[in-house]
LUMMAR-885563 format. One line per field, with one value per residue (C-alpha): x, y, z. Coordinates in steps of 0.05 Angstrom, whole numbers, always signed. Last residue first. Layout:
residues N
px = X ...
py = Y ...
pz = Z ...
This chain:
residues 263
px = +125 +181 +187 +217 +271 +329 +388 +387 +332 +372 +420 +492 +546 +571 +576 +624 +656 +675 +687 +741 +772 +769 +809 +865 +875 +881 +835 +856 +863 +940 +907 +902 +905 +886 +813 +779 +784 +761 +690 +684 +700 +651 +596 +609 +605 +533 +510 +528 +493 +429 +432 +436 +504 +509 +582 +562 +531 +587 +638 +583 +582 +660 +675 +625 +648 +726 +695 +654 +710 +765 +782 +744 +805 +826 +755 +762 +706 +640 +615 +564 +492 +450 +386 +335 +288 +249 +210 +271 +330 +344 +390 +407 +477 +519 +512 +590 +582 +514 +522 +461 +454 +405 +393 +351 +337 +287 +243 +305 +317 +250 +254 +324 +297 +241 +297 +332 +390 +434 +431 +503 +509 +479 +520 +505 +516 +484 +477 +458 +461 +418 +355 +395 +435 +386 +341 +392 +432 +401 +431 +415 +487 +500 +554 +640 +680 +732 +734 +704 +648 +637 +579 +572 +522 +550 +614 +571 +550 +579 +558 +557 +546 +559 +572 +543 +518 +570 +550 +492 +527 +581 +528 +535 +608 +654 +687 +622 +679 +692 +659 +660 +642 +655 +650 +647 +651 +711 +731 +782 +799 +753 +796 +752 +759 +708 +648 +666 +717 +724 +787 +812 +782 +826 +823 +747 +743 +699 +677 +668 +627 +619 +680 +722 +740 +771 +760 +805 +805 +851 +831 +886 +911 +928 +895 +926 +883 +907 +894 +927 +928 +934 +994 +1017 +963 +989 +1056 +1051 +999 +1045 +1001 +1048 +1026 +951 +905 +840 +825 +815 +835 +843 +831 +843 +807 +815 +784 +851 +850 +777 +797 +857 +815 +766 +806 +850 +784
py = -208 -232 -259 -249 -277 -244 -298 -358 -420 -460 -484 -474 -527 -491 -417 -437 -486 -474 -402 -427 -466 -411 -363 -420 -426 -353 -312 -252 -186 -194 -166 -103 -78 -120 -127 -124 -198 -210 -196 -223 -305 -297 -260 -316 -371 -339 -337 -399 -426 -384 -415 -487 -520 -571 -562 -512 -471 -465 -449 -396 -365 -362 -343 -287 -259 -256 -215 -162 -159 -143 -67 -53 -27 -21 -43 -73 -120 -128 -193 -177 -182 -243 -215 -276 -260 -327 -357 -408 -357 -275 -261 -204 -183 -150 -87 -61 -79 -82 -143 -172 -250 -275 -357 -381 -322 -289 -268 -236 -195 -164 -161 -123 -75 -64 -55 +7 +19 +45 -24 -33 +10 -37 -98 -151 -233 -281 -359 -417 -378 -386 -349 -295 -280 -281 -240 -193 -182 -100 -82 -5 +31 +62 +113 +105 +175 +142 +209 +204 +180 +104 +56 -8 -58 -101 -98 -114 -176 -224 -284 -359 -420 -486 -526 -588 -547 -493 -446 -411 -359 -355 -327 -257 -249 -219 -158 -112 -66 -115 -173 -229 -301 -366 -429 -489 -555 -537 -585 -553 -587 -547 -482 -428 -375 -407 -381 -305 -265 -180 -150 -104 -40 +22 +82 +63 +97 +84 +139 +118 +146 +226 +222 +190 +118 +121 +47 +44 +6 -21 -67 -93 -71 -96 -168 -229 -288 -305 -388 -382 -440 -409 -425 -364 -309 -250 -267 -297 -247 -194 -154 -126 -172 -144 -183 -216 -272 -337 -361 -435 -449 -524 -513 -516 -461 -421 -424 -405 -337 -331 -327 -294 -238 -241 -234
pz = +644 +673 +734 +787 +849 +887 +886 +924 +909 +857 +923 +920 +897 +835 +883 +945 +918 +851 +873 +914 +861 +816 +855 +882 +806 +796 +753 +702 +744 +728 +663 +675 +745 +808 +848 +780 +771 +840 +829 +752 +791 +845 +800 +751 +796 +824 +752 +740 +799 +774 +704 +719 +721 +658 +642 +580 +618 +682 +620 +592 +664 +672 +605 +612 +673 +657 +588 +630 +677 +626 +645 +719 +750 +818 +853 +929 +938 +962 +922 +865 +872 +826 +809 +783 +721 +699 +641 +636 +641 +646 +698 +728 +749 +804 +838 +825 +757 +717 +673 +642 +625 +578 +572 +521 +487 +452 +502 +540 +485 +486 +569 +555 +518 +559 +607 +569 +619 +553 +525 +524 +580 +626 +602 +557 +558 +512 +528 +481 +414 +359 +369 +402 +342 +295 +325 +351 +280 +270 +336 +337 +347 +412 +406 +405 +385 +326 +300 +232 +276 +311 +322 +363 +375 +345 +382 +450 +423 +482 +460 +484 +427 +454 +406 +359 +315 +295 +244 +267 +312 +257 +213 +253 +214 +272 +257 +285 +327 +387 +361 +416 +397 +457 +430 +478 +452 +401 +347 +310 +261 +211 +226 +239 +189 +144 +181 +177 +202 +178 +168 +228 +255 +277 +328 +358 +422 +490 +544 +608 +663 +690 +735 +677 +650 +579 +535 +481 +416 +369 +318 +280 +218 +147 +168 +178 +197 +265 +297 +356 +408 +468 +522 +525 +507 +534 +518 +449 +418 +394 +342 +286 +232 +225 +261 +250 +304 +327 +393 +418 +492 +520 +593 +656 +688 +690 +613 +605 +642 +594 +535 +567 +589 +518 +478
């Protein structure tokens, strides 16, 4: 979560992280500025995503202890809650355990499975219903769903706002009876680590502040495109970044983007 984290950051916002760690994690740096809220764990999750000619494969090398309800400190009075398993650590409850949040999801950990190896395959997502009927805005990618669209269109049903993530080209919205393609700005791609979670702040931020669904999408295209422009994450947004994309894609018109429908 350190791409969103420190995506939400250069938005503006007050960011608190909660997560399961064991003791030799080093959060400071990478999240300066965050307020940390780590339940210690024996390990932390490590996992590793290999890009090659044929696509990327994705490795599972440790999982930490799991984080339920109760792990959120009750001070904390967050308006915009952002939950991202990365290896199914993330109690699915905690979707329908903050009522007076926003609730945005990126479920890709759940649907996640691993051999003795630690060799990453789809896992069936078991949690969707519940999930989706609770939270205010989910975004997946391509692979996640392994390009099944009637897939998608089952999620999308159950959703109130769906996003899907399909790099280079973009992203297709699924919101209010509606399917709107949103492409991506041409840019020069270094390294794609992080962009799925630098797009998913930015669209659930736009959410929460009342933007429709299509201008968030547009801010979020904006906002994912330059992110993979530099390496790691230096690829994190700039202020001059964000302000830019403010203007050019929060004040846009609810007619752009390639229109359908589902069904």
């Amino acid at each position: 979560m350190t791409y969103a984290a420190r995506t939400a950051q250069a938005l503006g916002c007050r960011v608190g992280v909660v997560t399961s760690a064991g003791p030799d994690l080093a959060l400071g740096k990478p999240l300066a500025g965050v307020r940390i809220q780590r339940h210690l764990a024996p390990t932390s999750t490590v996992f590793e995503n290999v890009y090659t000619e044929t696509g990327r494969r994705q490795m599972v090398h440790a999982v930490a202890a799991p984080l339920g309800p109760g792990a959120v400190p009750d001070e904390w009075e967050a308006r915009l809650i952002h939950i991202g398993p990365v290896a199914r650590e993330c109690d699915p409850a905690l979707v329908s355990s903050f009522a007076e949040a926003f609730i945005g999801v990126t479920p890709q950990g759940w649907m996640r499975q691993w051999d003795h190896a630690g060799s990453v395959s789809p896992r069936p997502w078991r949690e969707a219903e519940h999930v989706l009927s609770n939270a205010d805005a989910v975004v997946l990618s391509e692979e996640d769903i392994q390009r099944d669209w009637s897939l998608v269109a089952r999620y999308a049903r159950q959703s109130r706002c769906l996003a899907l993530t399909q790099g280079a080209a973009g992203c297709t919205i699924y919101a209010r009876g509606d399917v709107r393609r949103f492409p991506a700005p041409n840019v020069n791609d270094v390294d794609p680590t992080g962009a799925g979670d630098v797009f998913a702040a930015s669209l659930f931020y736009a959410l929460q502040r009342g933007h429709d669904a299509w201008s968030a999408a547009r801010f979020a295209n904006c906002i994912a495109a330059r992110s993979v422009t530099r390496p790691g994450l230096s690829g994190t947004p700039h202020c001059e970044e964000v302000a830019y994309c403010r203007r050019v894609a929060l004040r846009g018109d609810e007619s752009d983007g390639h229109h359908l429908r589902i069904g």
